[in-house]
TORKOL-4160 file (C-alpha; in steps of 0.2 Angstrom, whole numbers, padded with zeros to 4 digits, m for minus):
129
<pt num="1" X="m0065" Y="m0205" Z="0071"/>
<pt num="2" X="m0072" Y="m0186" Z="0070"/>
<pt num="3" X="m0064" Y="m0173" Z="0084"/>
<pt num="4" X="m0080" Y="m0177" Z="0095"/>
<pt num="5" X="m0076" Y="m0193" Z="0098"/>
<pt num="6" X="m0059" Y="m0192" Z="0103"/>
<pt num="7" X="m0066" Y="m0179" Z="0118"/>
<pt num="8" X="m0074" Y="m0193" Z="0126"/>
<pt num="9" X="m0056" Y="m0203" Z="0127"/>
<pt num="10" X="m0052" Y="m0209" Z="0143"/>
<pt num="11" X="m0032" Y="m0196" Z="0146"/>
<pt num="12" X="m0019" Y="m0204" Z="0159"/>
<pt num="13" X="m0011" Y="m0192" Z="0170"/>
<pt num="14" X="0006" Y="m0201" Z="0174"/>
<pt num="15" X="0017" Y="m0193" Z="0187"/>
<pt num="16" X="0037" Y="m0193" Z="0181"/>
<pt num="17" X="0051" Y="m0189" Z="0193"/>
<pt num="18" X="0064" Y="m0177" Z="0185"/>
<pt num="19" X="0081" Y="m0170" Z="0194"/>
<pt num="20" X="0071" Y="m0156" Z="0202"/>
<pt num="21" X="0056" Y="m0161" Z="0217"/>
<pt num="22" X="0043" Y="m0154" Z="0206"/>
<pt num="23" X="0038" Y="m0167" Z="0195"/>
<pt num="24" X="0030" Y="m0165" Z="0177"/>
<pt num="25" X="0014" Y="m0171" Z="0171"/>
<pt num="26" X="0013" Y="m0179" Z="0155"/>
<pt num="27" X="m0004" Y="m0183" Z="0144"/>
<pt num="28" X="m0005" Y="m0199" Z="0138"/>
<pt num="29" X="m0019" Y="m0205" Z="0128"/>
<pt num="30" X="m0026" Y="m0222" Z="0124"/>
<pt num="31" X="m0031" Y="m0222" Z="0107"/>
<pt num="32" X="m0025" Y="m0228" Z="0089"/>
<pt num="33" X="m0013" Y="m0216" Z="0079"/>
<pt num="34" X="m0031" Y="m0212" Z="0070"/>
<pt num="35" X="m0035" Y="m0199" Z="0084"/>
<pt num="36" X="m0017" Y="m0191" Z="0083"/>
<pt num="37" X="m0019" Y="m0190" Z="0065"/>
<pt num="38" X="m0037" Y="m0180" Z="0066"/>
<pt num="39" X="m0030" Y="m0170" Z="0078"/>
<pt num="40" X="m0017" Y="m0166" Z="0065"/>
<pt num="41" X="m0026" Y="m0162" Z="0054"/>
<pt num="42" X="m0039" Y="m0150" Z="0063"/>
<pt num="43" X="m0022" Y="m0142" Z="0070"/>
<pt num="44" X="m0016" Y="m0142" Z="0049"/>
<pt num="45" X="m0033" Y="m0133" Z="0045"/>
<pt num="46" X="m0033" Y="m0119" Z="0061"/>
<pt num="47" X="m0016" Y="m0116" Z="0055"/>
<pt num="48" X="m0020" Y="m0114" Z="0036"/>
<pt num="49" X="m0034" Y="m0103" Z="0040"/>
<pt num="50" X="m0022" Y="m0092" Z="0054"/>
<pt num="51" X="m0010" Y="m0091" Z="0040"/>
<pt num="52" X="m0024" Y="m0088" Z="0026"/>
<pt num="53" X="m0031" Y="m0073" Z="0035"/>
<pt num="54" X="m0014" Y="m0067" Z="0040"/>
<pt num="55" X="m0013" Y="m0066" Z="0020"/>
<pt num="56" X="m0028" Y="m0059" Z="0017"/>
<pt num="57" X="m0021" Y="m0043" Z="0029"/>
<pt num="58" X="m0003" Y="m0043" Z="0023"/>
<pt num="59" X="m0012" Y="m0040" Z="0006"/>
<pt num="60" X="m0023" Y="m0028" Z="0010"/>
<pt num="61" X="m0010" Y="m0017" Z="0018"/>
<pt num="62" X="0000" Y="m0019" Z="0002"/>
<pt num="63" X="m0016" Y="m0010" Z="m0008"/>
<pt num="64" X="m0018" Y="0000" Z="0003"/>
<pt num="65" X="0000" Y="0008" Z="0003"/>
<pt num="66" X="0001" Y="0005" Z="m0014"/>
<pt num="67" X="m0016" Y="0017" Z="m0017"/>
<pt num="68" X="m0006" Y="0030" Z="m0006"/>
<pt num="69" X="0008" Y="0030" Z="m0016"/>
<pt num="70" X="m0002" Y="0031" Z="m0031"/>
<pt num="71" X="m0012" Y="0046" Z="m0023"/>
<pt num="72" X="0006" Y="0053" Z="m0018"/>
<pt num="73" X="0014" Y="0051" Z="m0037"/>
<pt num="74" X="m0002" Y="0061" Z="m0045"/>
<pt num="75" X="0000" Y="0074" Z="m0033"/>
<pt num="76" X="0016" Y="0077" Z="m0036"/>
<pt num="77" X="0012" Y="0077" Z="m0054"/>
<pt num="78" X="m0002" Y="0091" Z="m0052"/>
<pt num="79" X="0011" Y="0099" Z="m0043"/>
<pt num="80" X="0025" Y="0098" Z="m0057"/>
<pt num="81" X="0015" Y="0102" Z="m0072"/>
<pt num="82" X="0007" Y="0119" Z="m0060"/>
<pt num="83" X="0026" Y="0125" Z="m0059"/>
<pt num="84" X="0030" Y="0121" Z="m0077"/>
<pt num="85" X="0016" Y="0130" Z="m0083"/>
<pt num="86" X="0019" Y="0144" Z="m0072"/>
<pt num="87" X="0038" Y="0146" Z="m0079"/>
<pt num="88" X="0029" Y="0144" Z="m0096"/>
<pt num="89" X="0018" Y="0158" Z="m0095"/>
<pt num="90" X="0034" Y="0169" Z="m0084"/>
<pt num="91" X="0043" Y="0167" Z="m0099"/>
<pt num="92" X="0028" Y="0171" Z="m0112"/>
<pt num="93" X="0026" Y="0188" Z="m0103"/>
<pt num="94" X="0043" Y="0191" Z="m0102"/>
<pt num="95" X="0048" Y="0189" Z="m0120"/>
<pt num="96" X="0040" Y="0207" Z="m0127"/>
<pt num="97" X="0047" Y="0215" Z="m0111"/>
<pt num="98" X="0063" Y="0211" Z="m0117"/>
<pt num="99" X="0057" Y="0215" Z="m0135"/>
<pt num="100" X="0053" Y="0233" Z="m0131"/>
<pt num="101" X="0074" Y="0235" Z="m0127"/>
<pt num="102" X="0080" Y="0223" Z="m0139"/>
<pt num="103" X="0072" Y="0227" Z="m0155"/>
<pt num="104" X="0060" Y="0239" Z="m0165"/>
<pt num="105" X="0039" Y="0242" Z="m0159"/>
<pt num="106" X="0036" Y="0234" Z="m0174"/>
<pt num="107" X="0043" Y="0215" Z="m0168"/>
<pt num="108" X="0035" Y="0220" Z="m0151"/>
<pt num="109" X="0017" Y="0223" Z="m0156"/>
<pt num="110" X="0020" Y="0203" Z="m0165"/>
<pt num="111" X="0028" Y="0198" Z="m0150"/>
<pt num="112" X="0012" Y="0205" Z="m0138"/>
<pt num="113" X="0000" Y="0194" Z="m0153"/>
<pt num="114" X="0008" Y="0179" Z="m0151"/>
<pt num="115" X="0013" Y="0178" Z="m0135"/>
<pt num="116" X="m0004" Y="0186" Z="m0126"/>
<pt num="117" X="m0017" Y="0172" Z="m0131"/>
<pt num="118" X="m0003" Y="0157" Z="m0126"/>
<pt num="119" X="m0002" Y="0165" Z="m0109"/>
<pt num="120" X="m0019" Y="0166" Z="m0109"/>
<pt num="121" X="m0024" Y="0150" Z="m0114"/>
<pt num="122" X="m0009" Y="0144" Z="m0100"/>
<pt num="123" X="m0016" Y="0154" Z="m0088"/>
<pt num="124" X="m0033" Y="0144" Z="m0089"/>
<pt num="125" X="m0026" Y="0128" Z="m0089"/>
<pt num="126" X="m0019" Y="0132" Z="m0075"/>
<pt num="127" X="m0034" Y="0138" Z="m0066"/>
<pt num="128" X="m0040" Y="0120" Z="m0071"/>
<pt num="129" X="m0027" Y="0111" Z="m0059"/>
């Protein structure tokens, strides 16, 4: 018996007397346990595809954040290796500044050699974040 069907049932309104004056109504229908058992079912299926959306959201909620936190931890990461190269390249062109009082012009001039084209090449990469 298909859901149509079971709307062309005849329902009996019967009248019960509780404690209280008002009185409830209760439904009852005349049919075989066939009907209650489609209309279980329909109920089953509205339910499972309440719950199934529900799912779907719950899930896309869960990317969604997830994507943020992803976009958050790269940032942060951009953000790390900018300061590390910045003390990189601090250090680099503080080292012959210290040279000059430390030790002779000639271990300064090196020190200018070596430590100019790292900060250099530092200096771009950090233009490149």
């Amino acid at each position: 018996m298909g859901a149509a069907e079971a709307l062309n049932y005849d329902y009996d309104v019967i009248d019960t007397p509780t404690e209280t004056p008002t009185t409830d109504k209760i439904v009852r229908c005349f049919t075989d346990s066939e009907l209650n058992d489609e209309l279980a079912n329909l109920l089953k299926d509205s339910l499972a595809g309440v719950r199934k959306a529900n799912l779907e959201d719950h899930g896309l909620e869960i990317r969604k954040r997830n994507r943020e936190l992803i976009i958050r931890e790269k940032k942060k990461q951009k953000l790390l290796s900018m300061v590390e190269l910045s003390m990189m390249i601090f250090v680099l062109l503080l080292i012959p500044v210290l040279g000059t009082v430390i030790v002779r012009e000639a271990v300064y001039l090196w020190l200018y050699i070596i430590t100019g084209p790292v900060a250099a090449y530092l200096i771009n990469q950090l233009r490149k974040m």
